[in-house]
C-alpha positions in Angstrom: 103.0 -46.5 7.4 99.8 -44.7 7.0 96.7 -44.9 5.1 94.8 -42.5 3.0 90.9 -42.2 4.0 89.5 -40.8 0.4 86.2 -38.2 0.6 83.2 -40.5 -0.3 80.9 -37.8 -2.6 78.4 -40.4 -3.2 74.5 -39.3 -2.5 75.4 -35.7 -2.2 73.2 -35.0 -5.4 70.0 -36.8 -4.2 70.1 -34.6 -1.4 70.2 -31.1 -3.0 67.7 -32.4 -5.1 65.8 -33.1 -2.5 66.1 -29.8 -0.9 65.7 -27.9 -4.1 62.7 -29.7 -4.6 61.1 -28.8 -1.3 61.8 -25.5 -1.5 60.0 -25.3 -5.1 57.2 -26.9 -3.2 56.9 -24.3 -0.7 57.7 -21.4 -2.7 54.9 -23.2 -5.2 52.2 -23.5 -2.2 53.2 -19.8 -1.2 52.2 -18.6 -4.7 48.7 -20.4 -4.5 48.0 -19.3 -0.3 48.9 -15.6 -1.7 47.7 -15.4 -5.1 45.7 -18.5 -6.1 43.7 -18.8 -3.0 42.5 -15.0 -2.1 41.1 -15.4 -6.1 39.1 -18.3 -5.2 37.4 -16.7 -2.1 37.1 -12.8 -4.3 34.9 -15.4 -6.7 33.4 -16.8 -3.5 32.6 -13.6 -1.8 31.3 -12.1 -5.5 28.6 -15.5 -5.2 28.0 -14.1 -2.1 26.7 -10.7 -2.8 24.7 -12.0 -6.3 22.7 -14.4 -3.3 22.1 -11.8 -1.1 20.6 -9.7 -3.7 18.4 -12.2 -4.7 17.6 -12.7 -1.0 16.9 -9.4 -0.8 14.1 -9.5 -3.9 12.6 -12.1 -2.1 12.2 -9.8 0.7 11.1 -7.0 -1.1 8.1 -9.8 -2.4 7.2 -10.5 1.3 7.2 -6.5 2.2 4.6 -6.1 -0.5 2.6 -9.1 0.5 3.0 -7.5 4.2 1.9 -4.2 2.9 -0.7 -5.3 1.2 -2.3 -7.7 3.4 -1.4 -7.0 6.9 -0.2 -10.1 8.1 3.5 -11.2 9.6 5.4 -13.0 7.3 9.3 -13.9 7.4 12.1 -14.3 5.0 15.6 -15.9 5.1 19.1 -13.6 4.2 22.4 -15.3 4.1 24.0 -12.7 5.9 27.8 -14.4 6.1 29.5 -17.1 4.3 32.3 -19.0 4.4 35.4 -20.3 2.1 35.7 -23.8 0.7 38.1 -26.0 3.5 41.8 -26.7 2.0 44.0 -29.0 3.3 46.9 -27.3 3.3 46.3 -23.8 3.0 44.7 -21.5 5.5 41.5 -19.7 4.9 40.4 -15.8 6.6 37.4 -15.5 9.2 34.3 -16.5 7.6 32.3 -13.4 5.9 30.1 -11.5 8.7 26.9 -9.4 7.3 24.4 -6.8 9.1 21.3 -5.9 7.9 20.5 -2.7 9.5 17.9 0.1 9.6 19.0 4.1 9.4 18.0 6.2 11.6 14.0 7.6 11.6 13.7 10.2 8.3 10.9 12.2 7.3 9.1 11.7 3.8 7.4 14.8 3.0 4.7 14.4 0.1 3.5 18.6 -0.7 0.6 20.4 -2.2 -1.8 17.5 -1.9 -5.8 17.3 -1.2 -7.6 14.5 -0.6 -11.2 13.6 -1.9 -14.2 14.0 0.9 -13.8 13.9 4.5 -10.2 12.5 4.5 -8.9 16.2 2.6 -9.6 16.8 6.6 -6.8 15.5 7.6 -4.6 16.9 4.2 -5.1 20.2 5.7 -5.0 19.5 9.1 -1.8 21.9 9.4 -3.1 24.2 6.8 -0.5 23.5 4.1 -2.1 20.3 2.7 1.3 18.7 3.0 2.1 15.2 4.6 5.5 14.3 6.6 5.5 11.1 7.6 8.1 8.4 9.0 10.2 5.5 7.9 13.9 4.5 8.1 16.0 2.9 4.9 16.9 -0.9 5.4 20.5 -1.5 4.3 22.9 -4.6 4.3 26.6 -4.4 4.3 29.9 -7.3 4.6 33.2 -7.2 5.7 34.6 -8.9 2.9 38.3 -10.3 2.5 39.4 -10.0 -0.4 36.5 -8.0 -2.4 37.7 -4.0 -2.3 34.5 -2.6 -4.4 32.0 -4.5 -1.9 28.2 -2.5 -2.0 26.0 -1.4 0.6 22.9 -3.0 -0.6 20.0 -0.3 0.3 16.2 -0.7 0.2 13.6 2.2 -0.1 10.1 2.9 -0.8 9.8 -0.3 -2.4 13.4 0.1 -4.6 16.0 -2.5 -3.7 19.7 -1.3 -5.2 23.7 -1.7 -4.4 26.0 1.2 -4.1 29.9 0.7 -4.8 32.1 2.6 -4.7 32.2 3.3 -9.0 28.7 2.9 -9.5 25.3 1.5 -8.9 23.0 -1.5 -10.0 19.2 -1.7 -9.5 18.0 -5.1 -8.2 14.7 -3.9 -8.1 12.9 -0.9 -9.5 9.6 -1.0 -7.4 6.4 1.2 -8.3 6.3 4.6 -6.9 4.8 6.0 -9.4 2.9 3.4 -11.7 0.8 6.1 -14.6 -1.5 7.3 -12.1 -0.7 5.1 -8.8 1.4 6.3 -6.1 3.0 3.1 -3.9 5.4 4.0 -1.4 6.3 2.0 1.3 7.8 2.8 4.9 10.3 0.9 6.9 10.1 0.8 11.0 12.2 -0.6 13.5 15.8 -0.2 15.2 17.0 -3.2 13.5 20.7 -4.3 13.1 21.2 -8.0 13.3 24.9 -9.2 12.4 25.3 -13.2 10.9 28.2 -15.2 9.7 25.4 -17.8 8.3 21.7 -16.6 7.7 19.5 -15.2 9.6 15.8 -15.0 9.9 13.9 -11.7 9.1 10.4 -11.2 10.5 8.1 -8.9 8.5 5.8 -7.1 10.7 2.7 -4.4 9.2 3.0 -1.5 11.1 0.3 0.2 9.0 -1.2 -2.3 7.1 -3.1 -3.5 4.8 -3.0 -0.1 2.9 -5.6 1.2 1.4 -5.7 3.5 -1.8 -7.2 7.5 -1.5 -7.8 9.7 -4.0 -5.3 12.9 -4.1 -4.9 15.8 -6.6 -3.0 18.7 -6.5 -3.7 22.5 -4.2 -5.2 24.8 -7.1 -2.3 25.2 -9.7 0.4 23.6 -7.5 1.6 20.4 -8.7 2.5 17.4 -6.1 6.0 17.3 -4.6 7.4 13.7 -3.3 10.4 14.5 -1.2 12.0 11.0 -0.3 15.5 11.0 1.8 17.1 8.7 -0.7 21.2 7.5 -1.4 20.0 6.3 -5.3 21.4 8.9 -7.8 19.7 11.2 -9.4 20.4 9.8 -12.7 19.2 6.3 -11.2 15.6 8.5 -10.5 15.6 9.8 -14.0 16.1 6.2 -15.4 13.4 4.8 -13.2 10.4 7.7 -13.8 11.6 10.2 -15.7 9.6 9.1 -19.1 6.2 8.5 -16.9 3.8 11.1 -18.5 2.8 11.9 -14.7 6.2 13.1 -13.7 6.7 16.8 -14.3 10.4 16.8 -12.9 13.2 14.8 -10.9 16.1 16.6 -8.8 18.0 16.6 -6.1 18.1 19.5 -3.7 20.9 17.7 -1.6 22.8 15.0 -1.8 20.4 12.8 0.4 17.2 13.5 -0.8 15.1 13.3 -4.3 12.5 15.4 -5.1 9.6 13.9 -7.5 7.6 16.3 -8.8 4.0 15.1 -10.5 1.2 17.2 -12.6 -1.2 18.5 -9.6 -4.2 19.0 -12.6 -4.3 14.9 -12.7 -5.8 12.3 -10.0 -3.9 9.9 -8.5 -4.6 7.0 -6.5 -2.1 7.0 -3.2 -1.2 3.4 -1.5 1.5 4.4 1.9 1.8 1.3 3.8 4.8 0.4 6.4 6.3 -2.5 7.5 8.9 -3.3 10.5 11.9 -5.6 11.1 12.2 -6.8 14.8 9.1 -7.6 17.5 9.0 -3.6 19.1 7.9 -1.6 17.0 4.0 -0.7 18.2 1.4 -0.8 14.9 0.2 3.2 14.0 -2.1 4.9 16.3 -5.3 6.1 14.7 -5.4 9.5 13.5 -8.3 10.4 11.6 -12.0 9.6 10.8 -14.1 9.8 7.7 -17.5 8.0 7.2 -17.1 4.8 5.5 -18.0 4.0 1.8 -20.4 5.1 0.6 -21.0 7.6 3.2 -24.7 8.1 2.7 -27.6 6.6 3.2 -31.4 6.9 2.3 -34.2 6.3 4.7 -37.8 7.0 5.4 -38.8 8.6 8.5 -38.9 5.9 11.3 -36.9 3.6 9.4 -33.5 2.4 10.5 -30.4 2.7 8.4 -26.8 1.8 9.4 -24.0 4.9 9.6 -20.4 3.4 8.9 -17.6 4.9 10.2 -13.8 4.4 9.7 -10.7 5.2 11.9 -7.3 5.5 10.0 -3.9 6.6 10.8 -1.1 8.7 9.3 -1.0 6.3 6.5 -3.8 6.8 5.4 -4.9 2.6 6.9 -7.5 1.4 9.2 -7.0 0.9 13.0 -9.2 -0.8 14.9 -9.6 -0.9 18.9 -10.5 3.3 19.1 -13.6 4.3 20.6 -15.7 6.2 18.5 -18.6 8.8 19.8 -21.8 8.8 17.5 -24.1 11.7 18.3 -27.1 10.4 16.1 -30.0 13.1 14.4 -33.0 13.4 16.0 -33.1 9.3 16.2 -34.9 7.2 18.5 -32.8 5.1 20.8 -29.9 6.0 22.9 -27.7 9.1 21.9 -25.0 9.2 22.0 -23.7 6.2 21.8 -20.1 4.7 21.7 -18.6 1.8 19.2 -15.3 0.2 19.1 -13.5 -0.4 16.3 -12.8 -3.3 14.2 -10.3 -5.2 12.8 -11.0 -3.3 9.1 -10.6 0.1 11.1 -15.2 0.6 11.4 -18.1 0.6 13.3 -21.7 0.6 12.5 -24.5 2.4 14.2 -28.0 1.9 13.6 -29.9 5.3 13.2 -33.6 5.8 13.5 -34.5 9.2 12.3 -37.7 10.9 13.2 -38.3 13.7 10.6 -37.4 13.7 7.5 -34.8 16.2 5.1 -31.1 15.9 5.0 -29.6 14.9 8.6 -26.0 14.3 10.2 -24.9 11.9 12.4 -21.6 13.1 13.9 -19.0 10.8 14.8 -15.9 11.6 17.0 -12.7 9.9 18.3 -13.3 9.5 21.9 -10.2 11.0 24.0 -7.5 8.2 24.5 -3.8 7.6 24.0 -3.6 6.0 21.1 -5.0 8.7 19.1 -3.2 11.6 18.6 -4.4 15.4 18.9 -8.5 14.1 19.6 -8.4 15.7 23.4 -11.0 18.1 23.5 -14.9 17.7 23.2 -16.4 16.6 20.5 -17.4 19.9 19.1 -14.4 21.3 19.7 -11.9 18.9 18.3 -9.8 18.9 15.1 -11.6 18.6 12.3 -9.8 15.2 11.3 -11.4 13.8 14.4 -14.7 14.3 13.2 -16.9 13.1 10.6 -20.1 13.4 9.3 -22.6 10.4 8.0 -25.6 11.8 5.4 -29.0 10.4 5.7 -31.8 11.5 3.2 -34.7 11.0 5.5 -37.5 10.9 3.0 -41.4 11.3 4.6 -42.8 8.2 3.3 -43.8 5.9 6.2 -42.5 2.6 7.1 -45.3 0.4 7.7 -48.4 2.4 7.2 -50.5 0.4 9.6 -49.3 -2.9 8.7 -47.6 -3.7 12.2 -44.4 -4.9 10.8 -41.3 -4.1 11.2 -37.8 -4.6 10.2 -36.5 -5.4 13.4 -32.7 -7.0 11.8 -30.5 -7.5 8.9 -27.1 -9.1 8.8 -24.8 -10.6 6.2 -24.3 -14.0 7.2 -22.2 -16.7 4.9 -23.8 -20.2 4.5 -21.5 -23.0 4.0 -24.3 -25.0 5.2 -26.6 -24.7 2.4 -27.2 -27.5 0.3 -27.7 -26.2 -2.9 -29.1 -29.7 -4.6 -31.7 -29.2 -2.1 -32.5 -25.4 -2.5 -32.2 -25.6 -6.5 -30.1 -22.4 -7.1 -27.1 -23.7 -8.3 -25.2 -19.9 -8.5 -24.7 -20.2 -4.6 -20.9 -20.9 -3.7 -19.9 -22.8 -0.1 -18.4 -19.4 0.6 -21.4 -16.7 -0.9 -23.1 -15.0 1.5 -26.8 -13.8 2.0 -28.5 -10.8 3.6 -31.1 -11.9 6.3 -33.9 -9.8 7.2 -35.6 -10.6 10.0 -39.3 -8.8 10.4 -41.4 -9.0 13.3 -45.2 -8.6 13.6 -46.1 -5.7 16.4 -49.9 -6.1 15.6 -52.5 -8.8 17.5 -53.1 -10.4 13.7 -51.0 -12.5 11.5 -49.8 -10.9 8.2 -49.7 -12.7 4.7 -47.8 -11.3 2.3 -49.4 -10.9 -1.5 -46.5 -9.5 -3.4 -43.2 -7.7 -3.5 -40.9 -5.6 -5.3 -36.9 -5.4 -4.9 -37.1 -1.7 -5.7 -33.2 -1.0 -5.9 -30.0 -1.9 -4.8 -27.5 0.4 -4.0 -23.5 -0.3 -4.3 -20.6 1.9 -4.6 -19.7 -0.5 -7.9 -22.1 -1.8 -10.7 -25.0 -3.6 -9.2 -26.9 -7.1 -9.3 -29.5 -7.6 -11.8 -31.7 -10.0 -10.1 -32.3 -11.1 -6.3 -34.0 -14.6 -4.8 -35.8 -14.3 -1.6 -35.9 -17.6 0.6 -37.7 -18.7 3.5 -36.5 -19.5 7.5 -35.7 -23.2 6.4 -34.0 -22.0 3.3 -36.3 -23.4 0.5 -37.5 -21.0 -2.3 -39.7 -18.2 -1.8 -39.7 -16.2 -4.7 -36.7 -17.2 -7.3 -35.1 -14.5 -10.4 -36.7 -10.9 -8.8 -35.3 -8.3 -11.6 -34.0 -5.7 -9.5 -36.1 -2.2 -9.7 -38.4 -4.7 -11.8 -42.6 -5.0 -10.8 -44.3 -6.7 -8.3 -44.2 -10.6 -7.7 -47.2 -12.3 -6.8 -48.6 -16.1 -6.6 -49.2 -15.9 -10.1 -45.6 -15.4 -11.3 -43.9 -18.6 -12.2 -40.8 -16.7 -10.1 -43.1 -17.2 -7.0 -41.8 -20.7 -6.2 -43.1 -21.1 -2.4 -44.4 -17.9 -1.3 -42.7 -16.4 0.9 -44.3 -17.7 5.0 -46.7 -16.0 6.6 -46.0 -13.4 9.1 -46.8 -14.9 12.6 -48.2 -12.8 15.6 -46.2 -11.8 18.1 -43.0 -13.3 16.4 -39.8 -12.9 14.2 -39.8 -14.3 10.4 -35.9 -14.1 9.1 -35.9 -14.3 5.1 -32.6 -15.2 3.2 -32.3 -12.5 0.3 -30.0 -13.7 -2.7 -28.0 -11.5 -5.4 -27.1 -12.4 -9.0 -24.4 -10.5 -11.4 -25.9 -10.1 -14.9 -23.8 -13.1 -15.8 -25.7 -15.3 -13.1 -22.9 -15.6 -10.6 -23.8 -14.6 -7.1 -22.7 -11.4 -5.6 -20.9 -11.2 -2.4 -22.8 -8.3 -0.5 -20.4 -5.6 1.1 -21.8 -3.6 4.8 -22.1 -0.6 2.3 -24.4 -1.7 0.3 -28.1 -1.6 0.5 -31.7 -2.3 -0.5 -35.6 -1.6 -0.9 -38.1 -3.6 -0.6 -41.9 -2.9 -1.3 -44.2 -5.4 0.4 -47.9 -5.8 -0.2 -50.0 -7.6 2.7 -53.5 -9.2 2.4 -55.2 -6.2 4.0 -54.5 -4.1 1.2 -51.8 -2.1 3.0 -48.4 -1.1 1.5 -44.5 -1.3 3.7 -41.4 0.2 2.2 -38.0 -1.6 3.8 -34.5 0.3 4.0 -32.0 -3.0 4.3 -28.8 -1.9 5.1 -27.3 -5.1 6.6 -24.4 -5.3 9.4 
C-alpha cells in the first residue's frame, strides 16, 4: 500500500512579495542615486558658484584697499565643496577649484600727455603712449553635475562670469568714473587648486597709487586698449552713456578699445596688486619735483627742494638714490639722497644770487631703475628733473646775527593742551619748529613779528600761534599776511624768549583753518616770517620745514 505525499503551497506568496518588494526598493533607490541625487548636488554646486562670487567681491574690496593704501592684506575663497553625506547612496569626488592668473598682457593707454615734468616720461618713446603689464585673475571648477559652469574672470577692477550662453557682471568697477580713470593691474604666476578654501594674500606691487593729470596729444583723443574676455555689449552696458566716452569696440576678439574725448582732463589712478609671495614691487622709473615744485627764497636763505621717484605706474618708490646738483648754493654739491617710503627726498638749498635758479636732480645709476645709465646730463629726460627757486635779493638777516639754522614738522602727543590754553590742538596735530641761532657776541630780543604768508598747494590757514621752547604761549591768533605783533597786542600772550648768545632758541609755530581747527602742515608747504629785534634791525625767514 502506498501513500500520497500532497504539494504543501503554503508561504509561497509571502515570499514573492517579499522579493517583489525588494526589487521595488532597489529599483526605487536606483531612481533617487540617478535622478534624485545628481539634482541635489547641481543645486549644491549652483550654492557653490553664487559663494564664490560673493567671495570674489570681497576680494575685489581688499584689491582696492591694496591699491589704494599699499599694504598686504588677505582674503578667503571657497575654492571646492562637497555634497551633503547619505547613507545609502554614493556621492562623486568633492568639487576642486583653481584660481589662476593668465599669462603677462600688455595694456596700452594712446595719445596721452601728462601735466609738468611727469609728460617726461609720457613721451619718453616719442608717441606719448603707455604699455604697461598685468595678467587677468580667473577661477574655474570641475563640477559634477553642473554642464553651464562659468569661468569667473576679474579685470581692471571688473569682476564677471562667462558661460557658455552668456554673461553676468558681479561687479562693474570704475574705469572710467566722469572724469577719473582707475585701472588696476594683476601680477603674479598664481594657480593654486582647493577642494575646501584657500587663503589669498594681496600684495601692492605698485602701490598706494597716486592720481596725475592726463589730456589728450593735440586733436587726438585717448585710446584705452585693455586685453579683455567681457563682450563688447557688456563694455557698452558698463560706459557707453559716460559723457567722457567717445567710443567702445573691439578690434579682436580679446581686446576692447575705450576711446575718451582728448579736449577734456582726466585724473589717472594705475595701481597693481599680486597673488603669491614672488612677485618683486616696481622698479622706479621716473623723477619729477615734488608738489609744489617751487620755492621762493632770498639770497642766502635756505629753502628745501623736494623730489619724487615713481615707476611705470605712475606710484612712488622709495630706496633709489637720487643725485642733486644744487645752484650756485653754499654747502656740498652735489649731493646724494635716498628715497623714502612716500617715493621723496629733501635737499636743503642755499642760493647765493638771486633770479630764477634750478636745482637738477637725477636718478643715480643702479638696477632697480630702468634706462638711468648714463651721466646726469646725458640721461633720459624722465630721469631728470628740475626744482624752481625764485631767489629774491632781499637779505636774510641784515646785520641782526640770526639765523634760521632748522625747521621740522614734529607731531606732539605730548602737549597738554589744558596747560597751553589752545584747545584747537588734536593728540595727533602737528607743529612746525624753527629753530634760530644767534651768530653775533650779543643777545637779541625780539620786538615784533609778522606771519607774512603761507604758502600751500590747497586753500591756506587764516591765523598761526607762535609758542615758546617749553611750549607755553608766545604770541596766540597771528592773522596770516596780517601786521606786526608787539607787547602791546592783547595776541602777545608771553613774548616770545629772548635770543641767547651763542645758542639755539626752537619756537613751536601753530596753524588754524578759518573754522578754527588746526591744520596738519604738509613738507610742501611753507612760510614767512618778518622779525623786528630791539636794535632796530629787520630779518625776513623762508620756513620750509622737513
Amino acid at each position: 500500500m502506498h501513500t500520497r505525499l500532497d504539494s504543501d503551497d503554503r508561504g509561497v506568496s509571502e515570499v514573492v512579495g517579499a522579493i517583489l518588494v525588494f526589487g521595488v526598493l532597489v529599483t526605487l533607490l536606483g531612481i533617487i542615486q540617478a535622478q534624485a541625487v545628481p539634482d541635489q548636488n547641481r543645486e549644491v554646486e549652483i550654492q557653490h558658484t553664487a559663494q564664490v562670487q560673493e567671495d570674489l567681491i570681497k576680494f575685489h574690496e581688499v584689491a582696492s584697499a591694496v591699491a589704494a593704501g599699499g599694504d598686504e592684506q588677505s582674503v578667503a575663497v571657497q575654492s571646492g565643496t562637497g555634497y551633503p553625506s547619505r547613507l545609502l547612496f554614493f556621492n562623486p569626488p568633492r568639487v576642486q577649484g583653481a584660481v589662476s592668473t593668465t599669462g603677462s598682457q600688455t595694456v596700452e593707454i594712446r595719445n596721452v600727455k601728462a601735466s609738468g615734468e611727469a609728460d617726461d616720461y609720457f613721451t619718453d618713446d616719442a608717441s606719448n603712449d603707455l604699455d604697461l603689464s598685468t595678467r587677468r585673475i580667473e577661477y574655474s571648477a570641475n563640477y559634477n553635475e553642473v554642464q553651464n559652469d562659468p569661468t569667473i574672470r576679474y579685470e581692471y577692477g571688473v569682476l564677471y562670469s562667462n558661460y557658455s550662453d552668456g554673461t553676468t557682471i558681479q561687479n562693474e568697477g570704475s574705469i572710467i568714473d566722469g572724469n577719473n580713470i582707475n585701472l588696476i593691474f594683476a601680477a603674479g604666476d598664481y594657480n593654486r587648486t582647493s577642494s575646501t578654501s584657500q587663503s589669498l594674500a594681496v600684495r601692492p606691487v605698485s602701490a598706494p597709487s597716486r592720481s596725475i593729470s592726463v589730456e589728450g596729444t593735440g586733436s587726438n583723443d585717448i585710446v584705452l586698449s585693455l586685453p579683455s574676455e567681457l563682450p563688447e555689449s557688456e563694455w557698452q552696458e558698463l560706459y557707453g552713456s559716460s559723457g567722457s566716452v567717445v567710443n567702445i569696440n573691439k578690434p579682436s576678439s580679446d581686446t576692447i578699445e575705450i576711446t575718451l574725448d582728448g579736449s577734456q582732463q582726466y585724473n589717472l589712478r594705475t595701481s597693481r596688486i599680486a597673488l603669491g609671495t614672488d612677485v618683486p614691487e616696481e622698479d622706479g622709473y621716473y623723477i619729477v619735483p615734488a608738489n609744489p615744485g617751487t620755492a621762493s627764497v632770498a639770497e642766502g636763505g635756505t629753502a628745501n627742494a623736494r623730489y619724487e621717484v615713481r615707476d611705470k605706474y605712475n606710484n612712488p618708490v622709495s630706496n633709489v638714490t637720487v643725485r642733486v646738483d644744487k645752484p650756485n648754493s653754499a654747502g656740498s654739491n652735489p649731493v646724494e639722497r635716498t628715497t623714502n617710503a612716500d617715493g621723496q627726498i629733501t635737499v636743503p638749498v642755499t642760493p647765493t644770487d638771486s633770479g630764477t635758479k634750478f636745482a637738477t636732480a637725477s636718478i643715480r645709476d643702479q638696477s632697480n631703475v630702468d634706462g638711468c645709465t648714463s651721466s646726469p646730463g646725458s640721461k633720459a629726460p624722465r630721469c631728470r628733473a628740475e626744482f624752481t627757486l625764485q631767489v629774491t635779493d632781499l637779505s636774510i638777516n641784515p646785520g641782526a646775527g640770526v639765523r634760521l639754522s632748522d625747521s621740522s614738522i614734529v607731531t606732539r602727543p605730548e602737549i597738554n593742551v589744558s596747560e597751553v590754553g589752545v584747545t584747537a590742538i588734536g593728540t595727533n596735530t602737528n607743529v612746525v619748529n624753527a629753530t634760530f641761532e644767534v651768530t653775533g657776541s650779543s643777545n637779541r630780543e625780539i620786538e615784533s613779528i609778522r606771519m607774512n604768508l603761507y604758502s600751500t598747494s590747497e586753500n591756506g590757514p587764516v591765523t598761526a600761534g607762535m609758542n615758546n621752547s617749553d611750549f607755553s604761549i608766545a604770541i596766540e591768533n597771528m592773522e596770516i599776511g596780517g601786521e606786526f605783533y608787539t607787547s602791546s597786542d592783547s595776541e602777545w600772550v608771553n613774548g616770545p624768549e629772548t635770543l641767547q648768545s651763542g645758542t639755539k632758541t626752537t619756537y613751536s609755530f601753530l596753524f588754524y583753518e578759518s573754522d578754527g581747527s588746526g591744520r596738519v602742515v604738509e613738507q610742501s608747504d611753507y612760510f614767512v616770517l618778518t622779525v623786528k629785534f630791539g636794535n632796530n634791525e629787520r630779518a625776513v625767514y623762508f620756513v620750509s620745514p622737513d
